[in-house]
Backbone bond lengths (Angstrom), bond angles and torsions (degrees), N, CA, C in turn:
res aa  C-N    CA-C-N  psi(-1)  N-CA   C-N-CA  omega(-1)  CA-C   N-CA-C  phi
1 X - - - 1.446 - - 1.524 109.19 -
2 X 1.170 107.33 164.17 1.297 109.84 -172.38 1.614 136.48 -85.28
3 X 0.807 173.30 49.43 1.430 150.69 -116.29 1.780 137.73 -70.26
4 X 1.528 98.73 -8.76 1.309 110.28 -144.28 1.756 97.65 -160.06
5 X 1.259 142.58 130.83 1.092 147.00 171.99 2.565 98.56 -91.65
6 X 0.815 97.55 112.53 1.474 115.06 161.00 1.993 89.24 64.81
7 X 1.251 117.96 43.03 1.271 128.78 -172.24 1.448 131.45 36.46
8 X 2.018 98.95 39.04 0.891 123.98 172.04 1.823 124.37 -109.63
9 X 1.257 126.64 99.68 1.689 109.48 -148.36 2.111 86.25 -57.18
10 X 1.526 100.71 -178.11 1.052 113.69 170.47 1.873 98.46 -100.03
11 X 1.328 95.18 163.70 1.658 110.88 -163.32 1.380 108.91 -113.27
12 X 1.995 107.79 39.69 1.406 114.91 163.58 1.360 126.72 -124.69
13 X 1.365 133.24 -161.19 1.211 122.20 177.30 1.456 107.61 -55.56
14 X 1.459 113.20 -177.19 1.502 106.92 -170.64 1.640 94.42 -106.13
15 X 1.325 133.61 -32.41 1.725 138.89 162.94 1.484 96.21 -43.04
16 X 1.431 137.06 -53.00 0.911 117.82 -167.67 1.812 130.49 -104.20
17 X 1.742 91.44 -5.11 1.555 103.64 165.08 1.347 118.00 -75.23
18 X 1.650 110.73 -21.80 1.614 103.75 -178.96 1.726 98.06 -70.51
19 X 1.621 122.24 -57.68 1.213 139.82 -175.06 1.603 92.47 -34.13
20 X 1.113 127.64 -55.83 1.444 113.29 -169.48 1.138 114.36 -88.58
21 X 1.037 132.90 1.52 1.903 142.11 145.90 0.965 117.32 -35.39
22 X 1.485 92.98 -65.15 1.827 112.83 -169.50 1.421 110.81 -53.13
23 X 1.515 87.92 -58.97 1.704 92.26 -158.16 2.060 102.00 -67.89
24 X 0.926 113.02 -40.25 1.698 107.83 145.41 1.292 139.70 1.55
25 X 1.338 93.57 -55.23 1.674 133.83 -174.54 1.649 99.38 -84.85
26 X 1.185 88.37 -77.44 2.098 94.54 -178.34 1.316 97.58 -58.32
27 X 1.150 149.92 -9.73 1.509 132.85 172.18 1.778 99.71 -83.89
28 X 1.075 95.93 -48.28 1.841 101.17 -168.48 1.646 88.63 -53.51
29 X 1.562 136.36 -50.54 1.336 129.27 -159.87 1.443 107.80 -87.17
30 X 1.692 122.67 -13.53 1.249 98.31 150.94 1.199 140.75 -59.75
31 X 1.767 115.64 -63.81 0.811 142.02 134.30 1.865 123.16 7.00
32 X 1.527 119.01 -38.53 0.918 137.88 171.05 1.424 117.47 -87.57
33 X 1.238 116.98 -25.69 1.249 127.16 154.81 1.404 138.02 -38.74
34 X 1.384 94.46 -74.21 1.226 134.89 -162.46 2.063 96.57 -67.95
35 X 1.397 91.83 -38.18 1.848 96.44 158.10 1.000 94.44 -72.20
36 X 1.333 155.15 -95.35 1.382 124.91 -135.04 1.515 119.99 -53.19
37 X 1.730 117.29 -25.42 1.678 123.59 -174.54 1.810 79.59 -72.04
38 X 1.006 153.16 29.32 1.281 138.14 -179.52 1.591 102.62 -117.43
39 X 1.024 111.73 -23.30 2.112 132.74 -174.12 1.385 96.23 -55.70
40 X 1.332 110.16 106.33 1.907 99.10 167.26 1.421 129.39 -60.97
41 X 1.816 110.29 -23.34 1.277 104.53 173.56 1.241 125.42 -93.23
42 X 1.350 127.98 37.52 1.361 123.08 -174.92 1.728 103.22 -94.86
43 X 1.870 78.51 130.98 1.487 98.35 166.38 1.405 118.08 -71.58
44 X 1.363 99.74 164.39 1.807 101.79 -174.70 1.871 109.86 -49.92
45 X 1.572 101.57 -44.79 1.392 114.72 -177.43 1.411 111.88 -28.13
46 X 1.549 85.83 -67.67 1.979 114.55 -177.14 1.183 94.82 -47.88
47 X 1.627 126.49 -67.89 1.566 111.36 -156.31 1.591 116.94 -61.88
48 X 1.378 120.24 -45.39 1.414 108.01 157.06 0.894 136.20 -21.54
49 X 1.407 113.58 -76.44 1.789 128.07 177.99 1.699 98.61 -31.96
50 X 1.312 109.97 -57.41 1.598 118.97 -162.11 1.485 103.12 -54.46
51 X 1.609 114.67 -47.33 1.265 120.77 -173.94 1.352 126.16 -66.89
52 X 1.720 96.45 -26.21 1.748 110.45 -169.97 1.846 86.65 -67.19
53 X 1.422 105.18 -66.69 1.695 98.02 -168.30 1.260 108.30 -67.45
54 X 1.336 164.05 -38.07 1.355 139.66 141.94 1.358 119.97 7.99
55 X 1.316 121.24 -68.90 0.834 148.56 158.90 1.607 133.86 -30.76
56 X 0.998 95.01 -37.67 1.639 120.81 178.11 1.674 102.53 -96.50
57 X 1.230 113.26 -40.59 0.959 125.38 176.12 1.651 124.95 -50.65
58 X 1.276 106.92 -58.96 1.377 150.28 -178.50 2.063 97.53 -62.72
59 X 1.307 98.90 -48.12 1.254 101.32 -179.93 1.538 124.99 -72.00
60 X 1.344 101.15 -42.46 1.583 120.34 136.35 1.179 122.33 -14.94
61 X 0.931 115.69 -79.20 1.989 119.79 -173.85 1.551 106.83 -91.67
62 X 1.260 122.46 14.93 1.446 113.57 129.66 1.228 159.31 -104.28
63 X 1.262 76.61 -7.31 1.977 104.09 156.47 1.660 115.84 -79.81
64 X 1.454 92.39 -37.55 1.221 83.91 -177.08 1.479 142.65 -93.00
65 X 1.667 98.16 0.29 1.422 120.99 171.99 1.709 107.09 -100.62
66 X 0.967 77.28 -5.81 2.307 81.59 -172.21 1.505 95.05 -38.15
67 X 1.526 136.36 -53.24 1.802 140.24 -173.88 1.095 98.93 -99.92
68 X 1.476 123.38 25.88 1.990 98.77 177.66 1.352 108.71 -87.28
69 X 1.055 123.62 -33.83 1.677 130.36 176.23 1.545 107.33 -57.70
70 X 1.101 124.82 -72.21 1.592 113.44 162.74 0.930 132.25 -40.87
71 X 1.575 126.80 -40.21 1.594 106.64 155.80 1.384 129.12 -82.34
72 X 1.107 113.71 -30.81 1.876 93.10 146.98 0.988 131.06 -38.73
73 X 1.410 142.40 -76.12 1.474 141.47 122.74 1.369 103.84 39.62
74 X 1.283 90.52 -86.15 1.948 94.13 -174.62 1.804 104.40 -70.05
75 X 1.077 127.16 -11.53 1.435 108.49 173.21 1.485 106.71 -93.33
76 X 1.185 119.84 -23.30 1.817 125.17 160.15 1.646 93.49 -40.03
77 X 1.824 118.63 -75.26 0.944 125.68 -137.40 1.680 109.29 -62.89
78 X 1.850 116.64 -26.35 1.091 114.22 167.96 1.312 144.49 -85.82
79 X 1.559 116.42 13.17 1.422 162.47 125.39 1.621 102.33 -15.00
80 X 1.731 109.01 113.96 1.166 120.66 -179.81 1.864 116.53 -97.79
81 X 1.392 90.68 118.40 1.726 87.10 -165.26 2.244 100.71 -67.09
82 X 1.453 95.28 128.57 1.397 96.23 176.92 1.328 110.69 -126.14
């Protein structure tokens, strides 16, 4: 996993800097996907496979965002009005 976006850490809690790592990650491998459903020569085989983990993928970042808004939320909330 990663620690740091462009070897810069992020400037939030650390519960919720890993959380936004991840999902980082599962975006980049959707995203990577979704190029390969772009390949004109894919066999049926290929497109499956692609679709099965999509899929997995997809399922992924809804588990795993289900509390991301609330803890943002709370990192809004510790935000100093200037």
């Amino acid at each position: 996993m990663l620690s740091n976006i462009d070897g810069k850490p992020l400037k939030v809690n650390s519960k919720l800097a890993t959380l936004l790592l991840e999902l980082g990650e599962e975006c980049e491998t959707v995203l990577f996907l979704l190029s390969q459903l772009r390949l004109s020569n894919l066999t049926d085989d290929q497109k499956g496979d692609i679709l099965a983990e999509l899929t997995g993928a997809i399922t992924h970042l809804n588990v795993h965002t289900e509390n991301l808004p609330d803890l943002i939320g709370d990192e809004i909330l510790t935000l100093t009005d200037d």
